[in-house]
DOVEXDREN-397185 format. One record per residue (C-alpha): x, y, z. Coordinates in steps of 0.25 Angstrom, whole numbers, plus 2048, in hexadecimal, padded with zeros to 3 digits. Example, Ala and Ser with C-alpha at 12.3 -4.5 7.8 and 13.67 -1.06 7.14 Angstrom:
<rs>
[[831 7EE 81F]];
[[837 7FC 81D]];
</rs>
This chain:
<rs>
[[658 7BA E75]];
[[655 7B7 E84]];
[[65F 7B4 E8D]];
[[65D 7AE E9C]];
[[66A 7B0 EA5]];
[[66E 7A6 EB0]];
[[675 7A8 EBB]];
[[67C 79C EC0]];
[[682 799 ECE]];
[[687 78C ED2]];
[[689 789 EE2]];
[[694 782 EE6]];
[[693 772 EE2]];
[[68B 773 ED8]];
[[68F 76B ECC]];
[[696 774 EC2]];
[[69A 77D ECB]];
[[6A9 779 ECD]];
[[6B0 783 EC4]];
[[6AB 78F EBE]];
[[6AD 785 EB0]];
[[6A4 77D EB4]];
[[699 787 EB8]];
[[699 78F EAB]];
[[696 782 EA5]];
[[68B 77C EAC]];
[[684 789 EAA]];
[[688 78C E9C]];
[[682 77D E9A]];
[[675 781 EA1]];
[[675 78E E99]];
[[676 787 E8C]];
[[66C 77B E90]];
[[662 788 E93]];
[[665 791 E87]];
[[663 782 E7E]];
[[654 780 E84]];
[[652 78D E83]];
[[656 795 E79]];
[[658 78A E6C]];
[[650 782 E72]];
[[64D 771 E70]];
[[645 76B E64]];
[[638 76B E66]];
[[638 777 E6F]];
[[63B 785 E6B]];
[[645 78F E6B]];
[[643 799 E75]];
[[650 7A2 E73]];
[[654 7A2 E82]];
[[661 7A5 E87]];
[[668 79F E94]];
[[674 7A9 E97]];
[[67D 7A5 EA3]];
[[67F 7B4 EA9]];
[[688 7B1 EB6]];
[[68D 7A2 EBB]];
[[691 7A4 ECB]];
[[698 79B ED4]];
[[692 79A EE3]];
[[69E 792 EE9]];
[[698 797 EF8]];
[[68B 790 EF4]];
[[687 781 EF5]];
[[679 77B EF1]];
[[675 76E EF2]];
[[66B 76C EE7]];
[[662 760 EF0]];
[[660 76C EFA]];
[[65D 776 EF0]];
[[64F 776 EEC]];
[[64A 780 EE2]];
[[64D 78F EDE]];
[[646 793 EEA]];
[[651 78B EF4]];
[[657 79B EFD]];
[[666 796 EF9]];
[[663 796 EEA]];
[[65B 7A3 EED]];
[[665 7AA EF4]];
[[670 7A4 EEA]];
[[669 7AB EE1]];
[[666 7B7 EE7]];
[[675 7B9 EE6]];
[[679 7B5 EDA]];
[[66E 7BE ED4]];
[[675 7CB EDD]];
[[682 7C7 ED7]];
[[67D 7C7 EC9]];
[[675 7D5 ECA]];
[[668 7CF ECB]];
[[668 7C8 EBD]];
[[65C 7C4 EB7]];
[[65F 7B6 EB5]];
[[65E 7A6 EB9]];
[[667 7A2 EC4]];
[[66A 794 EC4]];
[[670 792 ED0]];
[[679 783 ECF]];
[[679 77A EDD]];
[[67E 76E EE0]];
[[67A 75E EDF]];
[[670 757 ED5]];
[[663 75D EDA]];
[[65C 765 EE1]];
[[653 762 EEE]];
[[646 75F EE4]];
[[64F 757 EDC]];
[[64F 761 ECE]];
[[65C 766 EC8]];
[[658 772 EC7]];
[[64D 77D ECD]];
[[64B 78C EC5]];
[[63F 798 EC6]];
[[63F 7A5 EC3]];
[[640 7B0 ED0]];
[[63B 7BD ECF]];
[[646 7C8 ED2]];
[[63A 7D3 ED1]];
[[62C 7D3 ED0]];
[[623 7E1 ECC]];
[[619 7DA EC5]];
[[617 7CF EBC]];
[[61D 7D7 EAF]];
[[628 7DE EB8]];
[[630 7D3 EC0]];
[[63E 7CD EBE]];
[[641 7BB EC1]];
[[650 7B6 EC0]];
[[651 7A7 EBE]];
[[654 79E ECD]];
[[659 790 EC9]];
[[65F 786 ED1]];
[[668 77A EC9]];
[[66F 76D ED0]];
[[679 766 ECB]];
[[672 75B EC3]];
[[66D 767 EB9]];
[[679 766 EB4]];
[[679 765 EA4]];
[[66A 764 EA3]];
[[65F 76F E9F]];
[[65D 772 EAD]];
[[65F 781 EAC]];
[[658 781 E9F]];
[[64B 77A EA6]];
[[64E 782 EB4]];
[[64F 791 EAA]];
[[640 78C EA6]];
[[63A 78C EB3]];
[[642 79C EB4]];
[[63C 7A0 EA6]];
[[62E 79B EA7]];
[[62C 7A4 EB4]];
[[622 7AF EAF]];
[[613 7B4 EB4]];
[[607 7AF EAC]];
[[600 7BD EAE]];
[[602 7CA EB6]];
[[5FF 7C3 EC4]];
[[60B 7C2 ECB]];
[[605 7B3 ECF]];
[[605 7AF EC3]];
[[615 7AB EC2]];
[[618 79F EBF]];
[[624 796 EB8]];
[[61B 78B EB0]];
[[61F 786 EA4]];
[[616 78D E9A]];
[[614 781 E90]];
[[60F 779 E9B]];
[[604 782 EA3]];
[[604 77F EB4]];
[[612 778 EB2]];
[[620 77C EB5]];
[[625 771 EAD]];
[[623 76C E9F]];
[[61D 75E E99]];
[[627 75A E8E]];
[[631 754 E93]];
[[63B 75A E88]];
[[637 768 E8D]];
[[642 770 E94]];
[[637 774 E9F]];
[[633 763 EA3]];
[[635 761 EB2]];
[[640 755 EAC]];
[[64A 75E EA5]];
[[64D 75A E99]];
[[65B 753 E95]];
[[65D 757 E88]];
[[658 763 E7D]];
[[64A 767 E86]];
[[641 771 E7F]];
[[639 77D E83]];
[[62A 780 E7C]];
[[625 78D E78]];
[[61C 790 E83]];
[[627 78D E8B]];
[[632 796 E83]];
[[628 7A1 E82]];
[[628 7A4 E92]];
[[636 7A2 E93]];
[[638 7AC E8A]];
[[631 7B5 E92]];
[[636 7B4 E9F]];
[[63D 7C0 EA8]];
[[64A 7B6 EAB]];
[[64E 7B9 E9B]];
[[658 7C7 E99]];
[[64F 7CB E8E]];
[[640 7CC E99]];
[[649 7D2 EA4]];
[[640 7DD EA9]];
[[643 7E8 EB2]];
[[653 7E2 EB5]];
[[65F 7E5 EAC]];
[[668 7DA EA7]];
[[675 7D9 EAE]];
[[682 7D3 EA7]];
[[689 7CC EB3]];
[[699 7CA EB1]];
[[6A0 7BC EB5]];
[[69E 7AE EB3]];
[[6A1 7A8 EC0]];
[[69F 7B1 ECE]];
[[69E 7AD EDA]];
[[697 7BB EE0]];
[[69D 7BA EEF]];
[[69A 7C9 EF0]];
[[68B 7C5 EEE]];
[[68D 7BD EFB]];
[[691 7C4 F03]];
[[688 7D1 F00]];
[[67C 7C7 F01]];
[[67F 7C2 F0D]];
[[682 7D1 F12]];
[[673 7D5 F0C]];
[[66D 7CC F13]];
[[674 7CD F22]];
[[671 7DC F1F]];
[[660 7D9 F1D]];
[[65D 7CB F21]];
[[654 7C8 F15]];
[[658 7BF F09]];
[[654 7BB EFC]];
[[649 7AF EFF]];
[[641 7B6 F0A]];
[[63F 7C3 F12]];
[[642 7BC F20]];
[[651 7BD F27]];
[[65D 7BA F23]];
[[666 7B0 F1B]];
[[675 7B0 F1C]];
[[67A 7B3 F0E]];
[[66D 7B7 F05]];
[[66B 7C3 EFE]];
[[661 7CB F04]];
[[658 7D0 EF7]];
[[64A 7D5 EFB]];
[[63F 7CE EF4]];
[[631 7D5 EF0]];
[[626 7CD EF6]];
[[620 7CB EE8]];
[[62E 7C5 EE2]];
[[62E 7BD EF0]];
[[621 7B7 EEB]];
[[623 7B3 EDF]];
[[62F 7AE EDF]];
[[629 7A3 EEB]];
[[620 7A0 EE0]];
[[629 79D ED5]];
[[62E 793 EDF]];
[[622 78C EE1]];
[[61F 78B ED2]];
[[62D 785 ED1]];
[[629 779 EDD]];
[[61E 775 ED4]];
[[625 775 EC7]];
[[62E 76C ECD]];
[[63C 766 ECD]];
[[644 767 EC1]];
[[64B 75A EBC]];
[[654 753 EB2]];
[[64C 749 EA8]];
[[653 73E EAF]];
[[644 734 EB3]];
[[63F 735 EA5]];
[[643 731 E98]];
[[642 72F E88]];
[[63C 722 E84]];
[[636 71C E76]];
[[628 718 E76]];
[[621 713 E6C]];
[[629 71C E63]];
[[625 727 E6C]];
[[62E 72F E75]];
[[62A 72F E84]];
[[62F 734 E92]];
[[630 728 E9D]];
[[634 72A EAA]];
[[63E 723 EAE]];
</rs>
């Protein structure tokens, strides 16, 4: 079996994020939507036998994010949130979904996600955790599953380290898929979206799963609902102390943890985020729908 762990945080505001009720439920929902795509999977698609396992859900009650000025992954709040939540968790190989407030995000998708890589020694030897940013109007949909695509789909097509790349591998060039059924269309899916073979067969491979973890041992993490206060306060001593912080090499940012990054890791991780601007926004299938015609099924924008 292959299991993906999420890490969940919600900031302050963000829909669900009232009571510790109320966050266990809007991840264990997103959990289960993931595990239903993919792991038994929708008719005609197949069943890919992957596992969405929430591992920790965090409260950050000190921290507010507006979704319409939150752009993508790469915004330095949702690094540096990150950053945190990862050294609070003992560097856990996993996605982490990090919960803002309002409907959208600046581009106006519900949702942004791409592998990172944590290390890099060559293309056989490196270690990616999943970065996923969700707004509020993901909410009861199969955003996390469509965003946990984007995470697993990261691989390298040969042993050049240029070769990464986060395409959908049942449609060559594209970061998105044709069907409109598919869990991986640019229009999520309202209801039972399916995954292909080609599509479950890199999945499956990917180094965000347990089971491909290389070089990095799994780390059982105690608690449901934490609110890491010590992790602040050691960040922002690291960074006083060296004047560097997780998103670049040049002074210093009040509150970040200061993790230095290989030139190499740097690099690619700028490049996931220009593949992720080209794949686009992700959406909810609200401008399209079902219609008979001519006792054939066909999508019209609406």
């Amino acid at each position: 079996m292959a299991t993906v762990d999420v890490v969940s945080v919600f900031t302050r505001g963000a829909r669900s994020s009232d009571t510790a009720e109320l966050r266990q439920a809007r991840v264990a929902n997103d959990i289960a939507r993931a595990t239903a795509a993919w792991s038994t999977g929708f008719f005609p698609g197949v069943s890919c036998n992957i596992n969405f396992n929430s591992l920790q859900v965090i409260f950050r009650d000190d921290v507010t994010l507006v979704a319409s000025t939150v752009p993508n992954i790469g915004d330095p709040r949702i690094v540096n949130l990150i950053s945190q939540t990862k050294a609070a968790v003992n560097n856990a190989v996993a996605i982490y979904v990090i919960y803002v407030s309002g409907p959208t995000l600046s581009s106006g998708a519900i949702g942004n996600a791409g592998p990172q890589f944590d290390n890099f020694v060559s293309t056989a030897n490196f270690r990616l955790s999943g970065h996923c940013v969700m707004s509020d109007d993901a909410i009861d949909t199969y955003a996390l599953a469509h965003e946990a695509g984007h995470v697993l789909f990261g691989r390298f097509l040969n042993n050049n380290s240029d070769s990464f790349t986060i395409n959908d591998p049942s449609n060559p060039g594209e970061g998105h898929n044709n069907d409109p059924q598919n869990l991986m269309f640019p229009f999520i899916p309202a209801s039972n979206p399916f995954i292909n073979a080609a599509q479950c067969n890199v999945a499956s491979q990917s180094r965000v799963i347990r089971e491909n973890v290389i070089g990095a041992p799994l780390v059982a993490v105690g608690g449901t609902d934490v609110l890491p206060s010590a992790v602040n306060h050691a960040a922002g001593a690291a960074a006083s102390r060296s004047g560097c912080c997780p998103c670049c090499d040049h002074g210093q940012h009040p509150g970040y943890i200061c993790v230095p990054i290989p030139k190499q890791v740097r690099k690619l991780n700028e490049h996931v985020y220009k593949l992720l601007k080209k794949v686009g926004p992700d959406k909810l299938n609200t401008k399209f729908k079902y219609i008979c015609k001519d006792k054939m099924i066909v999508l019209k924008h609406t």
